[in-house]
C-alpha positions in Angstrom: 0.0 0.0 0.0 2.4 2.1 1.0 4.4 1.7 -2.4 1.5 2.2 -4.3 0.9 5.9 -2.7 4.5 6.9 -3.2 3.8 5.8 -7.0 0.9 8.1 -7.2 2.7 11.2 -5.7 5.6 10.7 -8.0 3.0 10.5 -11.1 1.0 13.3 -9.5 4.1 15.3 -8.8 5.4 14.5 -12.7 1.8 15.6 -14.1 1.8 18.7 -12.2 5.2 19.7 -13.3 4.3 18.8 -16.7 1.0 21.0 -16.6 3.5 23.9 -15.8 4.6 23.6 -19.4 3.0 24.7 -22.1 3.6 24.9 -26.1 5.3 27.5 -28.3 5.4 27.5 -31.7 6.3 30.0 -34.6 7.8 30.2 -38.1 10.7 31.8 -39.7 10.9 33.5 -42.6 13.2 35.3 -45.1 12.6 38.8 -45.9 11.1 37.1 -49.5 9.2 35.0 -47.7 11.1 32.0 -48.0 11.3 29.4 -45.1 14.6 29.4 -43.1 15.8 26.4 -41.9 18.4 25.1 -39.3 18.2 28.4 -37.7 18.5 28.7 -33.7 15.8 29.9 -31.4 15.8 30.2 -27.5 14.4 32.1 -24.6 17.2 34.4 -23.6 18.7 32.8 -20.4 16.6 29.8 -20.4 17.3 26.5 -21.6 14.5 26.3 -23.9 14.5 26.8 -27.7 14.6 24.7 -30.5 15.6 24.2 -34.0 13.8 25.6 -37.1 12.7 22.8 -39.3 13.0 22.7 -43.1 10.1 24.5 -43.4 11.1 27.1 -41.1 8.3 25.9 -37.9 9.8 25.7 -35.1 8.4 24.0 -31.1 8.9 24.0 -27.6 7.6 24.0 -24.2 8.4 26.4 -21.4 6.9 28.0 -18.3 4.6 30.8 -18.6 6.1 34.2 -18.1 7.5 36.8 -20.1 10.8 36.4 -22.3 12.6 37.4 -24.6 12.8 35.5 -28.0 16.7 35.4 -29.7 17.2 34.2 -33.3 20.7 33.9 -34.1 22.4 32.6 -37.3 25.5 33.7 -39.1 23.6 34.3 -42.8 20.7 36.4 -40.8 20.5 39.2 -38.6 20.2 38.2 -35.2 16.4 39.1 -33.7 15.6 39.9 -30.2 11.6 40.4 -29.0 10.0 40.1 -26.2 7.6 37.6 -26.0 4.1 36.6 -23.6 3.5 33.1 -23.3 0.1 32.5 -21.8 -1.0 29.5 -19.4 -3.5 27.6 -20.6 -3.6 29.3 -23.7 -1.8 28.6 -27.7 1.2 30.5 -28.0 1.6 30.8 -31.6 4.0 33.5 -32.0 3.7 35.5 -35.3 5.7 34.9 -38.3 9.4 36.5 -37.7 10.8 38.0 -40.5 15.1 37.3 -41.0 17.0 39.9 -42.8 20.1 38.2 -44.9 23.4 40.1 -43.8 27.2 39.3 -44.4 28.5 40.4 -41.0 31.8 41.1 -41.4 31.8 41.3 -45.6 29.2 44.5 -45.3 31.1 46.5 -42.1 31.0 49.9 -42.6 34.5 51.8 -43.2 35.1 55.4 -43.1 39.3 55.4 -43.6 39.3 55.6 -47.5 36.8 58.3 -48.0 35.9 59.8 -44.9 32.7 58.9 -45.1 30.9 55.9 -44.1 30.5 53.1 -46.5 29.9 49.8 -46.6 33.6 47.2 -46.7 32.1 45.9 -50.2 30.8 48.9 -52.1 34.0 51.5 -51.1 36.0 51.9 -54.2 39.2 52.5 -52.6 40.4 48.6 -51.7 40.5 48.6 -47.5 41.4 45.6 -45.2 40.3 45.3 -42.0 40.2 43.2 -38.5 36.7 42.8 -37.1 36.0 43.2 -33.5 34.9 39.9 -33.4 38.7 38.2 -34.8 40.6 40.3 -31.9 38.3 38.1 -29.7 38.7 35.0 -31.6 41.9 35.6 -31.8 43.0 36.3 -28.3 44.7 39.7 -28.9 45.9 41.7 -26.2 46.8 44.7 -28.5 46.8 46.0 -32.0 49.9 44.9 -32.9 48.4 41.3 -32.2 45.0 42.0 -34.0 47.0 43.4 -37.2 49.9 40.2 -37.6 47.0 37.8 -36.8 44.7 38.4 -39.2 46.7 40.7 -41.8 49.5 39.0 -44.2 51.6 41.5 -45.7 52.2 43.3 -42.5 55.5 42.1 -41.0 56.6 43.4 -37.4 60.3 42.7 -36.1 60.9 43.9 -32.8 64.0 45.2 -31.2 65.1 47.8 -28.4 63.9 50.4 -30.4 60.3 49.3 -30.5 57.7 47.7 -33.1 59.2 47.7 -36.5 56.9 47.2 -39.1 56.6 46.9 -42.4 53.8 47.0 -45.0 54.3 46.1 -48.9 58.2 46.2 -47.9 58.0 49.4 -46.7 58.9 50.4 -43.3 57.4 52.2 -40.4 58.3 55.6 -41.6 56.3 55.3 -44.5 53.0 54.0 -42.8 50.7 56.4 -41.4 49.2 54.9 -37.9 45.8 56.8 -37.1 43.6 56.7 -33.8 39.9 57.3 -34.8 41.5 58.8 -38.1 43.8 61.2 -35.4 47.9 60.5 -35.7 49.5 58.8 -33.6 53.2 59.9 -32.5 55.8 58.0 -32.9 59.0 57.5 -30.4 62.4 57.8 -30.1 62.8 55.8 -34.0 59.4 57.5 -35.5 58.1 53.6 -34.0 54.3 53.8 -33.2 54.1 51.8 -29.4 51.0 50.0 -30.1 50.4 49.0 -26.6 49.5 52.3 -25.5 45.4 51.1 -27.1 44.2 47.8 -25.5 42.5 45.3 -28.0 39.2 45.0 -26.4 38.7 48.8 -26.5 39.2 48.4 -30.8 36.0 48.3 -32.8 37.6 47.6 -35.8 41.0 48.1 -38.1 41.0 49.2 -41.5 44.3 49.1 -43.7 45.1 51.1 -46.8 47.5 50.2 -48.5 49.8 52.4 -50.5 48.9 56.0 -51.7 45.6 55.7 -52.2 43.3 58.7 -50.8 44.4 62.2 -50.4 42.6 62.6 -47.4 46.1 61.6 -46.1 49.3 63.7 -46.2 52.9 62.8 -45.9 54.3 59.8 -44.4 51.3 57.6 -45.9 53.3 56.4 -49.0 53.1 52.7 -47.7 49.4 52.6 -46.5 47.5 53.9 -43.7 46.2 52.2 -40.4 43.2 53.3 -38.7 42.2 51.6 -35.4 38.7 52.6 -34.5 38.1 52.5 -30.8 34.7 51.9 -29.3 31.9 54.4 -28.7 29.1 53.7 -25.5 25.8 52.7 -27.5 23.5 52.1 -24.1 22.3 54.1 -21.2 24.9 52.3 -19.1 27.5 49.6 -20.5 31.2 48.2 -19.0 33.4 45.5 -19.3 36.3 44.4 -16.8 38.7 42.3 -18.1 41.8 40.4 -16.8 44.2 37.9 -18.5 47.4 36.5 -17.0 50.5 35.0 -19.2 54.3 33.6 -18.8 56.5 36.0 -17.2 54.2 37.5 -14.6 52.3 39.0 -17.5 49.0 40.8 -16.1 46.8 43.0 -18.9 43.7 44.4 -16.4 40.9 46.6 -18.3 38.1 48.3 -17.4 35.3 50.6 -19.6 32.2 52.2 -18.7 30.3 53.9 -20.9 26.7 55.5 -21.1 24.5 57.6 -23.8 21.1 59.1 -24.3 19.7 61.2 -26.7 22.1 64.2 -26.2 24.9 62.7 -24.2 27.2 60.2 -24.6 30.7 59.5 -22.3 33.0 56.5 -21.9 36.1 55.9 -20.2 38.6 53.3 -20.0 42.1 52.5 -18.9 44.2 49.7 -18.1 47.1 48.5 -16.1 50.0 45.6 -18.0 52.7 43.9 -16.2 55.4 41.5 -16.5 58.7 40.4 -15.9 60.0 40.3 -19.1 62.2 37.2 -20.9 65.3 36.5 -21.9 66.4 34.6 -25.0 70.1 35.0 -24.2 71.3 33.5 -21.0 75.0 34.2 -21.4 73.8 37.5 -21.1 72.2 38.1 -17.8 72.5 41.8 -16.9 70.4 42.3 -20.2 67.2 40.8 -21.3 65.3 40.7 -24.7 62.1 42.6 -23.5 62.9 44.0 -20.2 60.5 43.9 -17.4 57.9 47.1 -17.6 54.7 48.6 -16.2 52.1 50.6 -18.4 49.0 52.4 -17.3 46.6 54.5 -19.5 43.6 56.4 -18.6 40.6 57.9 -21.5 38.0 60.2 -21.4 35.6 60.8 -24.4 32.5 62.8 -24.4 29.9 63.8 -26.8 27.1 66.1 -26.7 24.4 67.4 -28.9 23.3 70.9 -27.9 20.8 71.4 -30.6 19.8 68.7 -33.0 22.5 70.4 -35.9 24.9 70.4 -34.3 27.8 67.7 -32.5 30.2 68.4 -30.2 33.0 66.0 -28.9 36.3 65.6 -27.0 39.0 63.1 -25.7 41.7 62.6 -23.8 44.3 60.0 -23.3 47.1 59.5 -20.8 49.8 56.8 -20.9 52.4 56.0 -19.1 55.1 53.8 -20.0 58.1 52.5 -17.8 60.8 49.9 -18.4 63.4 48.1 -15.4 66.5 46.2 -15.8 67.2 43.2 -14.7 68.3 42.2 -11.3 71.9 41.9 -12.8 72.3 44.7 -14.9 74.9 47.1 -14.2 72.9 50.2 -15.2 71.6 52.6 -12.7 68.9 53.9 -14.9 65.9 53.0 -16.7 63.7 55.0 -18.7 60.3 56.4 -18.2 58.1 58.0 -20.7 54.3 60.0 -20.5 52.4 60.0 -23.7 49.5 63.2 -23.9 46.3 63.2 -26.5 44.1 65.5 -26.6 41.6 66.6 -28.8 38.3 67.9 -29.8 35.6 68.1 -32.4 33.0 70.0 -33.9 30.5 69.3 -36.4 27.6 71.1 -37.5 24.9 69.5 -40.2 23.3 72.4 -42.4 20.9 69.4 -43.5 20.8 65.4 -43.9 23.4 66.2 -47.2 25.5 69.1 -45.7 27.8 69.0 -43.3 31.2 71.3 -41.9 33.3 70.1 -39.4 36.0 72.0 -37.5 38.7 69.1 -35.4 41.7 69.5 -33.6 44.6 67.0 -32.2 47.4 67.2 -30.0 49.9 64.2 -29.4 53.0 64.5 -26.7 55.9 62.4 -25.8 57.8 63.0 -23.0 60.9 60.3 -22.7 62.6 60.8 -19.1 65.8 58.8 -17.6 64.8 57.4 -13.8 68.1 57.0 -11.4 67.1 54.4 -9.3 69.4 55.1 -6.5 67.6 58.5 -6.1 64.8 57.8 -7.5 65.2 61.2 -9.9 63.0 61.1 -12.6 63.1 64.7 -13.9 66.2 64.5 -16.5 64.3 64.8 -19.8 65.9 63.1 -23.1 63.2 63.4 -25.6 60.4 65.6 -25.8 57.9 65.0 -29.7 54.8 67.0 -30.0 52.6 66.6 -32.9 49.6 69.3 -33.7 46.9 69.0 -36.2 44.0 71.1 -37.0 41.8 70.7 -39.8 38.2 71.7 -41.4 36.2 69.7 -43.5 33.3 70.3 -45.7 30.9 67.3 -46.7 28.5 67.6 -49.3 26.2 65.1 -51.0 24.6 67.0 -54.0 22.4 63.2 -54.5 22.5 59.9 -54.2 24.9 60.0 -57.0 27.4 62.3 -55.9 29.6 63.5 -53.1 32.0 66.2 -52.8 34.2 66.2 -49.4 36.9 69.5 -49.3 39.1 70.8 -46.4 42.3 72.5 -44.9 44.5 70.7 -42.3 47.1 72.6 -40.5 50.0 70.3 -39.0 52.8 71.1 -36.6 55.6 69.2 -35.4 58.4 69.9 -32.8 60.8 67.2 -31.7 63.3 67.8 -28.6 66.3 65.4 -28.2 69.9 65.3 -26.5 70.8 61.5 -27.8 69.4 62.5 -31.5 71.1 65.8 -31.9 73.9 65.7 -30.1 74.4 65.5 -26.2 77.0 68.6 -25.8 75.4 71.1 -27.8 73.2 73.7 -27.0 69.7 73.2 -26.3 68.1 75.2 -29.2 70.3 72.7 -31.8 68.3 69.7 -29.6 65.1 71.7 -30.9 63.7 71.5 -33.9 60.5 72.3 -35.9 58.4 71.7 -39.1 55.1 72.5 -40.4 52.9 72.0 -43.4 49.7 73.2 -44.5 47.3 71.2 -46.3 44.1 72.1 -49.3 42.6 68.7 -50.4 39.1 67.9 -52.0 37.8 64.7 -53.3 34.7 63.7 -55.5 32.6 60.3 -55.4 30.5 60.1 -58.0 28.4 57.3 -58.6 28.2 57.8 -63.0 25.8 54.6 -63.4 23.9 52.2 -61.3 27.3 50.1 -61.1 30.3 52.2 -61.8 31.5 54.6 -58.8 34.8 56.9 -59.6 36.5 58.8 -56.5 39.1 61.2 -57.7 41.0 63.9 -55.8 44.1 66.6 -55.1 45.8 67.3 -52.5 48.2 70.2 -51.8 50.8 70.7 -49.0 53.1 73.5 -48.4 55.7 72.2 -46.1 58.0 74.7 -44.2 61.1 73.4 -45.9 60.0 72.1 -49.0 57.4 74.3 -50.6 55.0 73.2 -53.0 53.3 69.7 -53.9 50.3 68.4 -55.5 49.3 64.8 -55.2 46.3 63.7 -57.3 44.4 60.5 -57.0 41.5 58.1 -58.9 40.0 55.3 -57.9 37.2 53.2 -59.9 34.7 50.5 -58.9 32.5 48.6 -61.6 30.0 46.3 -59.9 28.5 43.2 -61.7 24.8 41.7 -60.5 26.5 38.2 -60.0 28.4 39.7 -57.1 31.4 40.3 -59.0 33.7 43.6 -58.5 36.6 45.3 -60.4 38.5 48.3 -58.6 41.2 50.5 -59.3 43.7 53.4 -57.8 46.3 54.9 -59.9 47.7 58.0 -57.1 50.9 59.7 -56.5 52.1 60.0 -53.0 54.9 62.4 -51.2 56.8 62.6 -48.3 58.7 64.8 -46.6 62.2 64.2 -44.4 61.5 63.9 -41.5 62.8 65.8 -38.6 65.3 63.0 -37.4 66.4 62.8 -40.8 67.4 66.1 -41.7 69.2 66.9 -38.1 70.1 63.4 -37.1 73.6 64.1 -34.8 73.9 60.6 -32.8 77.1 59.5 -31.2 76.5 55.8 -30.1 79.1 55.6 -27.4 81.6 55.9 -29.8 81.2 52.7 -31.8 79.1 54.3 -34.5 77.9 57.9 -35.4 74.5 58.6 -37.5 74.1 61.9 -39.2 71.3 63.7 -40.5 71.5 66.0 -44.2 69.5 69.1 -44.4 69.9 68.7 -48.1 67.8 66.0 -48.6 65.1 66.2 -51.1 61.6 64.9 -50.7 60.2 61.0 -51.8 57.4 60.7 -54.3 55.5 57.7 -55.1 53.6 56.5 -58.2 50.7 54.2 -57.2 48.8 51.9 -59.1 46.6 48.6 -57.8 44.2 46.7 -59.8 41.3 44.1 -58.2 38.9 41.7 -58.2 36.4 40.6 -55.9 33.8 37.9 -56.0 31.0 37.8 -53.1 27.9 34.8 -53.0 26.3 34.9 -49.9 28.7 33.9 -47.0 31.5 33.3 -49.6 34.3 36.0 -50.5 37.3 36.3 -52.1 39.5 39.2 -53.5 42.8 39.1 -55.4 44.6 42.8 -55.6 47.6 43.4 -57.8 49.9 46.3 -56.8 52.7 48.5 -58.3 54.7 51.3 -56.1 57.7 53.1 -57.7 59.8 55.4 -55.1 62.0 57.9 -56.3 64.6 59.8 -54.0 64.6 57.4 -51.6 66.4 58.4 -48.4 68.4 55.9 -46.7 71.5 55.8 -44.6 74.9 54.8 -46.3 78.3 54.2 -44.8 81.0 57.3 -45.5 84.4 57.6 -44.3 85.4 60.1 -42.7 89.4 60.6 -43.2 89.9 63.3 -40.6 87.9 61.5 -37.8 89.7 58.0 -39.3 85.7 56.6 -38.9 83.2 55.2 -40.6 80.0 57.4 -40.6 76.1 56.8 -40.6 74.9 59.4 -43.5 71.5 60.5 -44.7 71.7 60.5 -48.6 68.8 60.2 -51.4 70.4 57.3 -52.9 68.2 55.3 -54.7 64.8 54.5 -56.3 62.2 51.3 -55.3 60.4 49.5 -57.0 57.7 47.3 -54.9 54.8 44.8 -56.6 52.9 42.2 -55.7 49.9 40.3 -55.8 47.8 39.9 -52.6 44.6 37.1 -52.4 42.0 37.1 -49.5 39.0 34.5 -48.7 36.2 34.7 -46.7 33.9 31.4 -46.0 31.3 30.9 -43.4 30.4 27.3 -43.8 28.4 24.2 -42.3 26.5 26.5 -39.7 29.0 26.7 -37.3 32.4 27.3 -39.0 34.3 30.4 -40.3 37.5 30.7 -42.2 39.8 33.7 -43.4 42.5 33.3 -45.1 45.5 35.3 -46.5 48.4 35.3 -48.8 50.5 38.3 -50.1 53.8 38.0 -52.6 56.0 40.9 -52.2 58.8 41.8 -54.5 60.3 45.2 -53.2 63.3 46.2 -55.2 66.1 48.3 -54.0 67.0 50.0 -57.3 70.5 51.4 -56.4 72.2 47.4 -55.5 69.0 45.3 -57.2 68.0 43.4 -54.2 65.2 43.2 -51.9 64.7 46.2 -49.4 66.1 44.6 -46.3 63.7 42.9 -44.1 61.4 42.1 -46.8 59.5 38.6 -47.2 58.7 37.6 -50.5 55.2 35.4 -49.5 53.6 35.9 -46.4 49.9 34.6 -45.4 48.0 34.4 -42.3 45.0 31.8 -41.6 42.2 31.8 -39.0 39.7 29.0 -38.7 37.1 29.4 -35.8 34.1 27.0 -34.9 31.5 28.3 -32.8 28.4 27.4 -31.1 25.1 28.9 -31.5 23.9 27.9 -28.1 22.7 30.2 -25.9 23.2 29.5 -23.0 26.4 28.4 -23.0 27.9 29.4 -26.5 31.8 29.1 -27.1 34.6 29.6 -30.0 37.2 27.9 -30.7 40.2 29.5 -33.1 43.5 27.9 -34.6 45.1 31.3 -36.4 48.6 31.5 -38.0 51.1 33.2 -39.6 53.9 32.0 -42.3 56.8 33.8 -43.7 59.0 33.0 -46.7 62.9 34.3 -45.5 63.5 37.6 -44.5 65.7 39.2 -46.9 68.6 41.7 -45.6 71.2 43.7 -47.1 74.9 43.2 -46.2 77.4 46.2 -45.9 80.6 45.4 -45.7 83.8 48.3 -45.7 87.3 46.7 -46.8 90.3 48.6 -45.7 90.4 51.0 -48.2 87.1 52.3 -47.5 85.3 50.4 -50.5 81.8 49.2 -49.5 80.5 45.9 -50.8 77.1 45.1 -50.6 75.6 41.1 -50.6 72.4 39.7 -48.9 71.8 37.2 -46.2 68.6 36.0 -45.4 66.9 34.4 -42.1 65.2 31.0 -42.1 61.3 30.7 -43.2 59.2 29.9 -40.2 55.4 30.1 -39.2 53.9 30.8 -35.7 50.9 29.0 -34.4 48.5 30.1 -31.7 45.2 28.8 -30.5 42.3 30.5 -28.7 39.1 29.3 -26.5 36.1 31.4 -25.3 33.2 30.5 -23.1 30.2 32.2 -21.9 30.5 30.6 -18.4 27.2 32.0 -16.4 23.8 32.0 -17.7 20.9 33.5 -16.8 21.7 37.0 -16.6 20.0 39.1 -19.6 21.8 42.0 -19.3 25.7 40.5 -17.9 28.0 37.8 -20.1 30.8 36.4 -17.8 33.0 34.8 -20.4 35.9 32.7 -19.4 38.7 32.7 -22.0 42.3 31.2 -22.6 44.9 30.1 -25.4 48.3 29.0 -26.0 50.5 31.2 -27.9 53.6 30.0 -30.5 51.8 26.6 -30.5 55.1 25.0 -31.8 57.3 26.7 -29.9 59.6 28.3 -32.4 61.9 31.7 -31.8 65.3 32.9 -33.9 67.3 35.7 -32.9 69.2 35.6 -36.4 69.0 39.6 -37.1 66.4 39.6 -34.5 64.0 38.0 -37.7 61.1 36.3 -34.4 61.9 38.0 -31.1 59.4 35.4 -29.8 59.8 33.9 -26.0 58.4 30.6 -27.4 55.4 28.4 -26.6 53.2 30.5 -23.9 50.1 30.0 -22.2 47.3 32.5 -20.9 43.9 32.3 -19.2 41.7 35.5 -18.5 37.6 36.5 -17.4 35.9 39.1 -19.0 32.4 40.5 -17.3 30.2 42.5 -19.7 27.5 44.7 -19.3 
C-alpha cells in the first residue's frame, strides 16, 4: 500500500510539473518569404528553444512568463523580441521575418573616404580586423589584431620598438591613425601599439599604398586606422583580466553611457610582467625588459541642438621599463604620452555638413636613477599638432564632394638624437605644413562609382606639392567587383632625418642631411572581388615606384679616421605584388579567413630586396563556434607564415670600399590557439566569459638579425564580465 501511494505522488508530482509547461510554436521566414531552416531559437537565459525545421516551424515547451525571444544565425541578422507566453492558452508566435546580412563582408568603413561606406561597395580597396577576430583571436593589442589576421604586414621587434613593415615598406612610411587622429611616434618615428588595448578596438582598417588624399605625408606605404569603441546604451562596461608567462597581467576596465544628447565613456588599463630573456650568457640584459604601463581615456559627446555635434577626448599613458636584477645600469627609462583633442560638427541638413577638429599628441621620454629615485632628467620631448576643417557635401544619391584645410605642426626635442654637448636650441627642432585637399565620389551609373581627388601641402622646408588621386569601382549583378587606384604619394624628411647628430658611445655615429630632397610615389593597384552569400574572395595586384629614396649609407670620414652613418637620397624602389583574401562561413557553425601576399620590393640602387622584406607571407584563421545560448563558445587555430626575411649586407674593406651582398633568415610560421566560453547564464543584461589560449603553439623563436623576437610556446587564461 504504501508503495503504491508513493507511485501516485511521484505521477501526480510528474503531471503537475508537466502542466507547468506549455507549447510555443512559430515560423521563420526570409525577408522574400522564403522558409529558413536550421536556424537557432531560444528564450534568452533559459534553456528552452529549439531548431527551425525545413520549413522554417519551429516547437517548444516552457513555463509561462514573459521572455525574450533570440534568433541567431551567421547568414541572418540576429532578432531579439519580447515575448508573452500565456498559461492555458496557444502560443503561436507570429511569423518573424530574418533579414540576410554578411556580417563582417558588409562592415562599414570610413578610412578611405571619410565617409561611411559599406567594406564591399568603397571603391578604394580597405582591409580590416573585425572586432569579433581580436576576440577570436586572443589579442591583447593591435599589434596582435593586425599580424594575426593581416598577411603582408610584418613586425620585427627590437630595443627600439615595433618595426613594421607593410608592402616592404617600413614604419616611416605608414601612417598609424587613432579614430583617423595621428599617432606619434617614439624615439625611432616607432608607433608603441600597446598604448590602445584590444578589447577597447572596434575595428582596423588598412590602406595600402597611396591611395586617398585625405592623407598627407608619411602615408606612402598605406594607412592604419584603429577605431576604438563608442558607448551605445544608457549604461555599458566591461572588466577584463588575463594573466601570461612572465608574470604577465593585462587588467581593463570601460564604462560607458549615452542618451539622446549625451554620450561619455572611459577606460584605462594597467599591464605587467617580468619580461624574458632569449640570451642567458647574457644576464645583466634581457630581450624585453621587465615594464609597467597604465593609460587612462576620457571621451564625451554632446548634442546641444539637433545640428549640431560636439565631442572631446583625452588619453594618458604611461610607459616604464626596469632592468634586470643583474644589470649594471643605474637607470631606466620612463616615458608619459599626452592626447588631446576635440571636435565639432555642425549638419546644415541630412546632405550638408562642416566640421572644425583639432589634435594634440605629446611624448615625453625621461631617464629614472634608481638610487635616487630622480626622474626629472628629460631626453626626448615630440609633440605633434593637427588642426583641420572639413566640408561634406552630398549633392544626391549620386554624388559627393568632401573638401578641407588641415594645419599640421611638429616639434621634436632630443639630447641622444642631436647631439648630447650642444646647445639646447640645436636639440630643438621644428616643421610645419599646410594642407588644401578635396575629393569627389561620384556614382556615373547604377554600377560604376569613380573617387578622384588633389591634394596640396606646403611644407615649411620644402614648398610646394600636388598629389592627385583616382579610384574606380564597376560592380556586376552576380556579385562580381573590379576596382582601381592609380595616385601619387609624397613625403617629406622627417625631422630625425634632416638633423640626425647621434654618437653611439663611440662605436658608431648617425648623421642627418639638411639637403635631402623629398620622396614621391607612383601608385597603381588593380582588383577583383567575387561575393555569393557567406563566400568572398578578392585578389589585388599592386605596383609602387619610389624615387629619391632616403636611406643611410656608410661614408668615411678621413679626418675622424671613422666610418660614418649618412643620410643621402640614394636610390629609387620598385615594390609589386599580388595579394589574395578569402572569406567562407560554412556548415553553420564554421568560419575561415585566409590570406596570402607575394611581395617583391626592389632596391634600385644594388638590385635586391629592401632589407627585411618577405617575398610570401599569409595568415589563416579558422574558428568553430556554437550557437547555443546558453552556453555558447569559440574555438580558433590562427597562423602566420613567412618565406625568408631578406637583408642587405654592408661590408667596408680597408680601403674604404663598401660591398654590398644579402643574407637571409630562415622561413618559419607561428601558431597560436584560442578558446572562449560564456560561463554563467541566466543574466539578460551580464556575459561572464571565461577565455584562454596558447601562444607559439610550436614553440619556435630565432634571434638571427632579431627576424622572431618570440619567448616561445606561452600559455594565458583570462575572465571578461560585460555589461
Amino acid at each position: 500500500m504504501k508503495r503504491l501511494l508513493l507511485l501516485g505522488l511521484f505521477m501526480l508530482s510528474c503531471g503537475v510539473f508537466a502542466q507547468n509547461l506549455v507549447q510555443v510554436d512559430g515560423r521563420l521566414i526570409t525577408s522574400d518569404k522564403k522558409s529558413a531552416e536550421n536556424i537557432s531559437v531560444a528564450l534568452q537565459g533559459t534553456s528552452y528553444g529549439a531548431l527551425a525545421d525545413a520549413q522554417g516551424y519551429f516547437s517548444f515547451k516552457a513555463k509561462p512568463g514573459r521572455y525574450r525571444l533570440v534568433v541567431f544565425s551567421i547568414a541572418y541578422d540576429k532578432v531579439e523580441m519580447p515575448v508573452h507566453i500565456k498559461a492555458g492558452a496557444y502560443n503561436r508566435l507570429r511569423d518573424i521575418e530574418l533579414k540576410a546580412t554578411a556580417k563582417e563582408l558588409e562592415e562599414v568603413v570610413v578610412t578611405g573616404t571619410r565617409t561611411e561606406k559599406s567594406l564591399s561597395n568603397v571603391p578604394i580597396l580597405t582591409k580590416m580586423v573585425t572586432e569579433k577576430e581580436i576576440e577570436q583571436t586572443g589579442s591583447a593589442t593591435a599589434l596582435e589584431a593586425i599580424e594575426s589576421a593581416m598577411p603582408g604586414i610584418q613586425f620585427a621587434p627590437d630595443a627600439h620598438g615595433d618595426n613594421m613593415t607593410i608592402q616592404g615598406l617600413d614604419n616611416k612610411y605608414i601612417l598609424v591613425l587613432v579614430d583617423g587622429e595621428r599617432m606619434i611616434g617614439e624615439a625611432r618615428g616607432n608607433v608603441n601599439f600597446d598604448r590602445i588595448a584590444a578589447g577597447d578596438i572596434q575595428q582596423i582598417e588598412i590602406v595600402s599604398g597611396a591611395s586617398s588624399v585625405l592623407y598627407g605625408s608619411n602615408a606612402i606605404g598605406g594607412v592604419i586606422n584603429i577605431i576604438t569603441k563608442k558607448a551605445k546604451q544608457r549604461f555599458e562596461g566591461r572588466v577584463s583580466s588575463r594573466y601570461s608567462n612572465f608574470n604577465t597581467w593585462r587588467n581593463t576596465f570601460n564604462v560607458g553611457t549615452k542618451s539622446k544628447k549625451f554620450r561619455a565613456s572611459v577606460n584605462g588599463f594597467r599591464n605587467t610582467s617580468d619580461g624574458y630573456d632569449l640570451t642567458p650568457n647574457t644576464p645583466e640584459s634581457f630581450t624585453v625588459s621587465p615594464y609597467k604601463d597604465h593609460s587612462l581615456t576620457a571621451k564625451l559627446g554632446y548634442q546641444p541642438i539637433e545640428n549640431l555635434g560636439l565631442s572631446v577626448h583625452g588619453t594618458y599613458f604611461r610607459h616604464e621599463s626596469f632592468h634586470p636584477e643583474k644589470s649594471l645600469s643605474s637607470r631606466h627609462n620612463l616615458s608619459h604620452n599626452y592626447t588631446l583633442g576635440g571636435k565639432a560638427v555642425y549638419n546644415f541638413n541630412d546632405k550638408h555638413s562642416l566640421a572644425a577638429g583639432v589634435n594634440a599628441d605629446k611624448f615625453d621620454g625621461f631617464l629614472v636613477y634608481e638610487k635616487y629615485n630622480d626622474s626629472t632628467e628629460k631626453i626626448s620631448d615630440y609633440r605633434y599638432k593637427t588642426f583641420t576643417l572639413t566640408d561634406t557635401y552630398q549633392a544626391n544619391d549620386q554624388l559627393e564632394f568632401i573638401s578641407g584645410a588641415e594645419l599640421n605642426t611638429e616639434y621634436v626635442f632630443s639630447d641622444i638624437l642631436f647631439g648630447h654637448d650642444v646647445d639646447k636650441s640645436e636639440q630643438e627642432k621644428r616643421a610645419h605644413d599646410f594642407n588644401l585637399f578635396t575629393q569627389v565620389d561620384w556614382k556615373i551609373i547604377s554600377n560604376v562609382e569613380v573617387i578622384g581627388g588633389l591634394r596640396y601641402t606646403k611644407h615649411s622646408a620644402f614648398g610646394n606639392h600636388f598629389t592627385p588621386n583616382i579610384s574606380a569601382m564597376y560592380s556586376l549583378a552576380n556579385g562580381l567587383k573590379f576596382r582601381g587606384t592609380a595616385a601619387v604619394g609624397y613625403k617629406s624628411p622627417s625631422l630625425k632625418e634632416l638633423y640626425y647628430n647621434f654618437d653611439h658611445q663611440g662605436m658608431f655615429w648617425i648623421f642627418g642631411n639638411k639637403d635631402l630632397k623629398p620622396e614621391n610615389s607612383h601608385y597603381t593597384s588593380l582588383s577583383a572581388e567575387y561575393t555569393y552569400k557567406l563566400f568572398n574572395v578578392s585578389v589585388s595586384l599592386y605596383n609602387n615606384l619610389i624615387d629619391n629614396k632616403i636611406e643611410m649609407v656608410n661614408v668615411y670620414n678621413p679626418q675622424m679616421d671613422r666610418m660614418e652613418l649618412h643620410h643621402r637620397n640614394i636610390s629609387k624602389a620598385h615594390l609589386r605584388g599580388v595579394e589574395a583574401h578569402v572569406n567562407w562561413k560554412f556548415l553553420s557553425n564554421f568560419k575561415a579567413k585566409v590570406g596570402y601576399v607575394f611581395s617583391d620590393a626592389i632596391d634600385k640602387s644594388t638590385g635586391f630586396q629592401i632589407s627585411g622584406n618577405s617575398k610570401h607571407t599569409g595568415t589563416m584563421l579558422l574558428t568553430y563556434f556554437t550557437r547555443c545560448q546558453k552556453f555558447p563558445f569559440s574555438l580558433t587555430l590562427s597562423g602566420k607564415l613567412l618565406s625568408p626575411r631578406l637583408y642587405e649586407v654592408k661590408e667596408v674593406d680597408a680601403n674604404g670600399e663598401e660591398t654590398v651582398k644579402t643574407d637571409k633568415s630562415e622561413a618559419y610560421s607561428i601558431w597560436k590557439i584560442t578558446y572562449m566560453q560564456n560561463i554563467i547564464p541566466g543574466w539578460q543584461d551580464v556575459k561572464v566569459e571565461f577565455r584562454c589560449g596558447v601562444n607559439n603553439i610550436f614553440d619556435y623563436s630565432n634571434l638571427e638579425r632579431a627576424a622572431v623576437l618570440n619567448p616561445g610556446r606561452t600559455f594565458w587564461v583570462g575572465l571578461a564580465v560585460k555589461w
